[in-house]
C-alpha positions as CSV (number, residue, x, y, z in Angstrom):
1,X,189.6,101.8,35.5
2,X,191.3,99.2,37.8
3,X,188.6,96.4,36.6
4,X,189.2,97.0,33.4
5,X,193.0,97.1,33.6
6,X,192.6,93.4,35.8
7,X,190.5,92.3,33.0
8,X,192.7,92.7,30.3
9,X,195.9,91.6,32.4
10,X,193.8,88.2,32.7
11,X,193.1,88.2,29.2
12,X,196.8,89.0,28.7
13,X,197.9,85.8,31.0
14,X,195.9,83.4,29.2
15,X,197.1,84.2,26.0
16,X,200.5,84.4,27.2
17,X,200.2,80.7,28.3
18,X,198.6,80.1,24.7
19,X,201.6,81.1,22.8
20,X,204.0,79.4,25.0
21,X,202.2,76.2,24.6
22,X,203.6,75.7,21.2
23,X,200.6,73.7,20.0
24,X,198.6,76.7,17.8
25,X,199.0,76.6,14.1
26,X,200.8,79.6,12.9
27,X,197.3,81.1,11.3
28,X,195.8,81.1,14.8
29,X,199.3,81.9,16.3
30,X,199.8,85.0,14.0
31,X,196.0,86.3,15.0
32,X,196.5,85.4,18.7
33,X,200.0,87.8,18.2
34,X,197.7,90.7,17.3
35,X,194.9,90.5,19.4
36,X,197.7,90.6,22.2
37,X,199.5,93.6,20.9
38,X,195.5,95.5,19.8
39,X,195.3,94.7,23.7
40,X,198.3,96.2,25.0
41,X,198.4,99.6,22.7
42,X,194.4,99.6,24.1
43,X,195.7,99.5,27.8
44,X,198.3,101.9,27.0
45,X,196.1,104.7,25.8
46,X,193.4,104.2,28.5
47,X,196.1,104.6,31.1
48,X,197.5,107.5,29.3
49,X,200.9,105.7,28.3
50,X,203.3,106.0,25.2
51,X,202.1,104.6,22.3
52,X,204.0,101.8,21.0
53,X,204.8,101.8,17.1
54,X,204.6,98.3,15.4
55,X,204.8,96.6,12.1
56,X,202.3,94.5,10.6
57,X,203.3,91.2,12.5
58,X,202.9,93.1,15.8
59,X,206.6,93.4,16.5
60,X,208.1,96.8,17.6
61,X,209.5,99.2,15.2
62,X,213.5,99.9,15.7
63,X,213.8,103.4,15.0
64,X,217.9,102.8,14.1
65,X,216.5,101.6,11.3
66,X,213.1,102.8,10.2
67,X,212.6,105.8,8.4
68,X,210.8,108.9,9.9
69,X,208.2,108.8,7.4
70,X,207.2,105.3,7.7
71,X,208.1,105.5,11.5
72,X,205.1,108.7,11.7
73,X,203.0,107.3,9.0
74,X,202.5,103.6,11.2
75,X,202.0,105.5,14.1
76,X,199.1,107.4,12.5
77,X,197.6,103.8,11.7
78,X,197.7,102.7,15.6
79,X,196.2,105.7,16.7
80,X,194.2,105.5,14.4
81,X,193.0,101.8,15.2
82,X,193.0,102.4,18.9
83,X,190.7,105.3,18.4
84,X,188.5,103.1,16.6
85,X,188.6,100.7,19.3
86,X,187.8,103.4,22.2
87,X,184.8,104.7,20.1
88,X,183.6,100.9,19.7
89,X,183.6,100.3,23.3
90,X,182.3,103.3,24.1
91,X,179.3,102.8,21.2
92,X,179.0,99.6,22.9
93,X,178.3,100.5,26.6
94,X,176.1,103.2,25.3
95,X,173.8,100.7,23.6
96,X,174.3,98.7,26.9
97,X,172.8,101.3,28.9
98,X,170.1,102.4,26.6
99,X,169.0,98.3,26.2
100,X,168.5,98.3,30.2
101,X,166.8,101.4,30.4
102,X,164.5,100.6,27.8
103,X,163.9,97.0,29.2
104,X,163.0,98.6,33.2
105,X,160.9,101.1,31.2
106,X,158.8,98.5,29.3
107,X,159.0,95.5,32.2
108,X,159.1,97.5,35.6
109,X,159.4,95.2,38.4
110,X,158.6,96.1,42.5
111,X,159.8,94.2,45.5
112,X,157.7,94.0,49.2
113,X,160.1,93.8,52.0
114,X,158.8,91.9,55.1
115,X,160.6,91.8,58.3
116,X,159.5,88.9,61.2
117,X,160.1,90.2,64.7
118,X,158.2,87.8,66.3
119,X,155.2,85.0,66.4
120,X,153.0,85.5,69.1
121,X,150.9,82.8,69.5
122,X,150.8,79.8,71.8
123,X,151.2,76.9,70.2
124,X,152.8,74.2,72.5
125,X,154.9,72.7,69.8
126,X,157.3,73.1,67.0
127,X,155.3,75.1,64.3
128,X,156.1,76.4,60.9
129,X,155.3,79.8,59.9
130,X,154.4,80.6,56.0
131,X,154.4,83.9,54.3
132,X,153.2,85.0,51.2
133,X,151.3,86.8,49.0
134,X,147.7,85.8,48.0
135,X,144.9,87.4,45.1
136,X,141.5,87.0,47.2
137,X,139.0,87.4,44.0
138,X,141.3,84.9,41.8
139,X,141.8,82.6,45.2
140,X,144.9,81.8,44.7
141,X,148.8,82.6,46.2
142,X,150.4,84.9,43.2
143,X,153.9,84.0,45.0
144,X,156.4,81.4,46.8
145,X,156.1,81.2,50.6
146,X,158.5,82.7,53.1
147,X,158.8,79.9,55.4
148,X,160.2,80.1,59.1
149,X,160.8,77.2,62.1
150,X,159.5,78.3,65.2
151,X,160.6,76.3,68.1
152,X,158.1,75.1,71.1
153,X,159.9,77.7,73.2
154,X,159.1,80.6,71.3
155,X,161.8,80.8,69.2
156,X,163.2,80.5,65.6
157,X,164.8,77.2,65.4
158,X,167.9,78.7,63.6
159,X,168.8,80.4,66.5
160,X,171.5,82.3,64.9
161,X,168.9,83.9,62.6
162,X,167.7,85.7,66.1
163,X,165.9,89.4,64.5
164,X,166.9,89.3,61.3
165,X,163.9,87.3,59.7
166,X,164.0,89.0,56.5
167,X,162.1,88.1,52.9
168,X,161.6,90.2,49.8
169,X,159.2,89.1,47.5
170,X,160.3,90.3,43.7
171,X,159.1,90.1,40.5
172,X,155.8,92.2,41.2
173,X,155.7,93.7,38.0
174,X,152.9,96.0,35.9
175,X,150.7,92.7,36.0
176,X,150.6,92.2,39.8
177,X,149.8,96.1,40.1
178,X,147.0,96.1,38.4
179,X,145.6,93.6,40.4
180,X,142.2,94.8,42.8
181,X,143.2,93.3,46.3
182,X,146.7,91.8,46.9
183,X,146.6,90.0,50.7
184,X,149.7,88.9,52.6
185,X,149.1,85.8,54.4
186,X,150.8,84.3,57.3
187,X,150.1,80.4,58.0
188,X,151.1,79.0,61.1
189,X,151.1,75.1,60.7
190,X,151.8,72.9,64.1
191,X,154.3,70.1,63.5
192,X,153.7,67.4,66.7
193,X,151.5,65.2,67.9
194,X,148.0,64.6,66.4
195,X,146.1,65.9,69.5
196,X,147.9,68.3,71.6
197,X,146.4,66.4,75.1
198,X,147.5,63.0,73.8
199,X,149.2,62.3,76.9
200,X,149.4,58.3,76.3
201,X,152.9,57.4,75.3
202,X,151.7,54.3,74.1
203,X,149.6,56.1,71.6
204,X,151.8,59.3,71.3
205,X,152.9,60.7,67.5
206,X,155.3,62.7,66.4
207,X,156.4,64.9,63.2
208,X,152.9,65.7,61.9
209,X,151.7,68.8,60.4
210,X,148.1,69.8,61.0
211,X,147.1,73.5,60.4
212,X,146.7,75.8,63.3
213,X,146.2,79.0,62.8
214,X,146.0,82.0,59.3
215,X,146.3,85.6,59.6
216,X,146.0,88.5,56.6
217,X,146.3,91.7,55.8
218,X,145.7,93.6,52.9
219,X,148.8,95.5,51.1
220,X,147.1,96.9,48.0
């Protein structure tokens, strides 16, 4: 209820700030006028409020000097035009819900969450670890990889990501399940020197990437 009161007191403001701005032709002005007051009487029957009675133009019936009759008979046409309106938006989110039940139902989608505590293996230098998820009969990765710095001392190089390592790979839908083998793979790829015992500075490298180690496991 509150989002949908803050919704319409937005849409309230900005059209406030459109009528004051003097620069609407009176065709536009006159349908702005009533899409303002069809916004108010809404807001006023969600939240349970009076009814207001207006004429045609939107403005506010004086009841010194309207009839009873015509006073009862416009606000039959208000209720009756706000009930219109709650039925519509209630139509409306109906249809909403039934369109995304039917779409999960037809396209349903799983998620693998993987959680990195740590990378043991000694690898003497900065290293990069890659995650992902990999068909072994097709030969190919079936997603994006999950990558991760490792420093040379053991740790992630973002030290403020310290245990909480965390991926979800989405999107597995119907397809991906029907799949015979589904493998996650871990590469671990050294970035460094070419040869770890390249001890000659005159010769020494830096900031290359040369494969180093692969792991897998089987998840379906």
């Amino acid at each position: 209820m509150f989002r949908s009161v803050r919704h319409m007191i937005y849409d309230l403001i900005e059209w406030r700030s459109q009528i004051l701005s003097g620069t609407l032709p009176q065709d536009e002005l006159k349908e702005l006028k009533k899409k303002v007051t069809a916004k108010i009487d809404y807001g006023n029957r969600i939240l349970d409020l009076d009814l207001v009675v207006r004429d045609e133009d939107g403005n506010i019936l004086d009841p010194e000097q309207t009839s009873t009759i015509s006073l009862f008979r416009a606000h039959e046409i208000a209720s009756k035009q706000v009930e219109e309106r709650l039925q519509e938006e209630k139509s409306q989110k109906q249809n909403i819900d039934i369109n995304r039940q039917a779409k999960f139902a037809a396209t349903p989608s799983f998620a693998l969450f993987v959680n990195l505590k740590n990378v043991v293996c000694k690898i003497g230098e900065d290293a990069e670890v890659l995650m992902s998820l990999y068909d072994p009969l097709e030969s190919k990765f079936i997603s994006e990889n999950y990558l991760v710095r490792w420093s040379s001392c053991g740790l992630p190089k973002d030290i403020d990501r310290l245990h909480n390592l965390r991926a979800v790979f989405t999107d597995l839908g119907s397809k991906d399940l029907k799949r015979e083998k589904i493998s996650f793979v871990c590469q671990i790829v050294r970035v460094g020197r070419m040869e770890l015992r390249d001890n000659n500075t005159r010769k020494l490298t830096s900031g290359l990437r040369r494969p180093f180690g692969v792991a897998g496991k089987p998840v379906l």
